[in-house]
N, C-alpha and C positions, 0 to 999 in steps of 0.2 A: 964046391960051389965056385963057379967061376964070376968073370966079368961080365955084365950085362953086355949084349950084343945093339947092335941097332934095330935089329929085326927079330929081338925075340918078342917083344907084344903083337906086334905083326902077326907071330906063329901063333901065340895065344888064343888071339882072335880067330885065326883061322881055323884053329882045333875045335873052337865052340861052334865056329858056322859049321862043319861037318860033324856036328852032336845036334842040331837042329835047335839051337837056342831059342826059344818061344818070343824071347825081348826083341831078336832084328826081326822074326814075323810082326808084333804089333810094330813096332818105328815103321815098317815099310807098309804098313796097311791105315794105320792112321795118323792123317795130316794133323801133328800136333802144333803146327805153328796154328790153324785156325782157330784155333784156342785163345790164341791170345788178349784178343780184342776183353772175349767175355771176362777174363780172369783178370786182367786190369782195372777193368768198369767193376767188378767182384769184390776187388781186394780195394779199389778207393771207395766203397760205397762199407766194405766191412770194415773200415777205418785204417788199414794198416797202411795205406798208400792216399798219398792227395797228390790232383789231377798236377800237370802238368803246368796249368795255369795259374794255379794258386799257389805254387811252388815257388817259395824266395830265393829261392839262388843252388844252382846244382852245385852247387858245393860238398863236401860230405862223400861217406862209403857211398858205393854204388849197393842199389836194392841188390836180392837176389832176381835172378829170371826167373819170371811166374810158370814161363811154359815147364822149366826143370825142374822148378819144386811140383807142380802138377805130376810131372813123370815117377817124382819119387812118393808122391801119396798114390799113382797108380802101381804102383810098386805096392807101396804098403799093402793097402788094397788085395791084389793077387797073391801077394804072400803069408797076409797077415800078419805084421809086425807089427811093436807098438812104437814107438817115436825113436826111443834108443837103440832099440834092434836098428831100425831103419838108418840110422846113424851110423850105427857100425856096421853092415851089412855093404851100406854107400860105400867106403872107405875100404869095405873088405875085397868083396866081388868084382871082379873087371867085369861081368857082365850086367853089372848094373851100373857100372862109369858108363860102361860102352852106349847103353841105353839113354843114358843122362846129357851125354854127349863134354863126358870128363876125362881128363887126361889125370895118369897117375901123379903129376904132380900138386894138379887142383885141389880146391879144398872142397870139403864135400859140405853141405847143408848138415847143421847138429838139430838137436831134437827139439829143442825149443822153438827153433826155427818152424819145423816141421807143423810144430804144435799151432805157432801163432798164425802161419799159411790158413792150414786147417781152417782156427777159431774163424778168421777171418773171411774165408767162403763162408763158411755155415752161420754165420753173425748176417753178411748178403742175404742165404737162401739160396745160395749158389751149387753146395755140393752134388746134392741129388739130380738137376738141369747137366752139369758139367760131366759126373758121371754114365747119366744115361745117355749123351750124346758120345761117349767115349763109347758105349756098349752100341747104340746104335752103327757106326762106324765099321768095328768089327761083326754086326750081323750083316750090316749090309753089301759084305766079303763075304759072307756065309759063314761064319766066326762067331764060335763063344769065347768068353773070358771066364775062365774055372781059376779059384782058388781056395786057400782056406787051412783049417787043419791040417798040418804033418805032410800036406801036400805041395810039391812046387808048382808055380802056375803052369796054367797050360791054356794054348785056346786047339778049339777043336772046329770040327765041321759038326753041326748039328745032326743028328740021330734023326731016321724019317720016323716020324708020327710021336716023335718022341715030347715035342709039346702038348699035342692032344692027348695024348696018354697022362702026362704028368695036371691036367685041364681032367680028365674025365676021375682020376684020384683024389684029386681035392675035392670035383664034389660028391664023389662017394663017400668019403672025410667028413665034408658038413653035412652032408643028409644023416647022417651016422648016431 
């Protein structure tokens, strides 16, 4: 094991882009700085953050960025992790720095962190708004967001007829 080079992350990275890593498809499909606006208004309404104007003196740690904690619940999300996974996972995988927009010597968000992000959309009413605009995003690139069990995410191009098919089973399901 030798010394680190200047360009072996560099190489890193480039071995994952010829593996087709799923994380630079969504970065490059969805604008997640537009996000930000809602997830500030989110997170001062879900208490974890007060406005900028009510604010005494910036004094003090800087918050986390909302857009990168959002990146890493969308993480969770497609991977399904639960707060500590997600934590070590951040920390572990270069391809989810890369995504978060971290360098190896950054610190990654811990779980708690994760946790009170989280409470604090869903305390708004914000989660569900924020993620289906995330989903809409990628459909309207023609994009699913697949994840879940034992699977690594994946987005895909929608299957033709494949919605009306899964629309005419469920109500075979409830007539049943």
């Amino acid at each position: 094991m030798g010394q680190p080079g200047f360009f072996d992350l560099i190489r890193r990275h480039e071995s994952l882009d010829e593996k087709s890593d799923p994380l630079v498809a969504i970065a490059a499909m969805v604008p997640f700085e537009s996000f930000r606006s809602k997830l500030k208004a989110a997170l001062i309404k879900g208490e974890l953050r007060t406005s900028d104007a009510t604010r005494k003196s910036l004094a003090g740690r800087k918050p986390w960025d909302e857009v990168m904690i959002f990146k890493a619940l969308v993480l969770q999300a497609l991977y399904n992790l639960s707060d500590d996974q997600a934590e070590y996972q951040l920390g572990d995988r270069l391809s989810f720095m890369r995504f978060l927009g971290l360098e190896l010597e950054d610190t990654v968000p811990d779980a708690k962190t994760l946790w009170l992000y989280r409470e604090a959309l869903g305390k708004a009413g914000a989660v569900e708004e924020l993620f289906d605009l995330f989903d809409g995003l990628l459909k309207d690139k023609g994009y699913l967001a697949m994840g879940g069990h034992r699977s690594p995410a994946q987005i895909r191009a929608p299957l033709r007829g494949e919605r009306r098919e899964r629309t005419r089973q469920s109500k075979v399901r409830r007539c049943s």
